[in-house]
N, C-alpha and C positions, 0 to 999 in steps of 0.2 A: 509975534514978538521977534525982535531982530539983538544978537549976539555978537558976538566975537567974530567976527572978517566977514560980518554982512549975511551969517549963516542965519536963517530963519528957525525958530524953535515953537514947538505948541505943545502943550501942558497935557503928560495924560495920565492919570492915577498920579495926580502930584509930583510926577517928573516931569522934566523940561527935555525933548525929543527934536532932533533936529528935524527939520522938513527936510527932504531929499528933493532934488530936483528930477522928475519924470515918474514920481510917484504919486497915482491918483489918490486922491483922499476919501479915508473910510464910508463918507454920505455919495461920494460918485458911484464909487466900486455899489455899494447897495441899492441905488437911484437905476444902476444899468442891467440888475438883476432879475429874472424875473422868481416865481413863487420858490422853486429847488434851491434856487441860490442863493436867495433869501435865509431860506430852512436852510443851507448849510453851515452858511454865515455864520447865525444863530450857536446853531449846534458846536459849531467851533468854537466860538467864542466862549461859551458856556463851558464845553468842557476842557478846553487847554488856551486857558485866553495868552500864554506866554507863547504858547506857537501861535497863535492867532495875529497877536500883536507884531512878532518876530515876522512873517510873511508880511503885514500890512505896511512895515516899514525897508523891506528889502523890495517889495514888488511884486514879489510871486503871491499873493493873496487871489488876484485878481485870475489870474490866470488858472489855479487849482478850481477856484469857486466855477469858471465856467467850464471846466472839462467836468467837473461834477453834475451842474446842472445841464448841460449837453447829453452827458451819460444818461441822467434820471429823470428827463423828457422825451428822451428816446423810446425808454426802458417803460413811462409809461404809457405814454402813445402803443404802444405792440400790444401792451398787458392789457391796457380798458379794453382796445376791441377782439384781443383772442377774448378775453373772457366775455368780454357782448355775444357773441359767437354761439363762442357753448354754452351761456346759458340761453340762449334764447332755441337753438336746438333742445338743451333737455327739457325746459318747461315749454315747448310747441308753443311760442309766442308768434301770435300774430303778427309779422314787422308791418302791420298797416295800422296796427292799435298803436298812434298816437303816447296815450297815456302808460300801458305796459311798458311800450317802449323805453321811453322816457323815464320810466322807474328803472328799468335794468339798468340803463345808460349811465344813472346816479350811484347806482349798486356795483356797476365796474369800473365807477372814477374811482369813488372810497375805494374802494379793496384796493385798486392799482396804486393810490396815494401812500398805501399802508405797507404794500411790500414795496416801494421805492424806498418807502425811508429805511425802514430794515435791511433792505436789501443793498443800497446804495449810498443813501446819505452815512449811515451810522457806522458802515463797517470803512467808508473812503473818509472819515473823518479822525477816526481813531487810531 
């Protein structure tokens, strides 16, 4: 929708919000995210959608979402394989059983998916 001196406006919670020029729009910013940033997104939005919205229309949205999900890709990249690690040391896992393997591998994505978000998304969001 176009306004007063050509400025562009779009509707959001029944307000009419100017479009800024060099800010990416809320479905790109999430299109260019992957699973963390996604989940941060989310978590923001949900719980302080006025700083959520406030960041999406200034610019800096995009930019926190990826140092978040930089940080909590990192963090679990390190986390899944220390913890592959030790557990495959304490329960004397065959690393040639296929299947064992393959269960640990799934047993230190979860746990690593779980202290990210606690660890990462929840306390860089608030």
């Amino acid at each position: 929708m176009e306004g007063i001196a050509g400025i562009q406006y779009r509707e959001m919670n029944g307000v009419q919000i100017p479009v800024l020029e060099g800010v990416m729009s809320e479905e790109k910013i999430l299109a260019s995210l992957n699973r963390y940033g996604r989940i941060a997104a989310q978590e923001m939005k949900r719980t302080d959608q006025a700083q959520y919205e406030m960041m999406l229309l200034s610019g800096k949205l995009m930019e926190k979402l990826m140092k978040i999900q930089t940080e909590a890709e990192e963090y679990h990249e390190k986390l899944a394989e220390s913890l592959l690690k030790t557990w495959t040391r304490e329960d004397r896992t065959d690393p040639y059983n296929t299947l064992e393997m393959t269960s640990l591998r799934i047993q230190a994505d979860m746990e690593a998916q779980k202290q990210v978000m606690e660890e990462i998304i929840h306390p860089r969001i608030g």
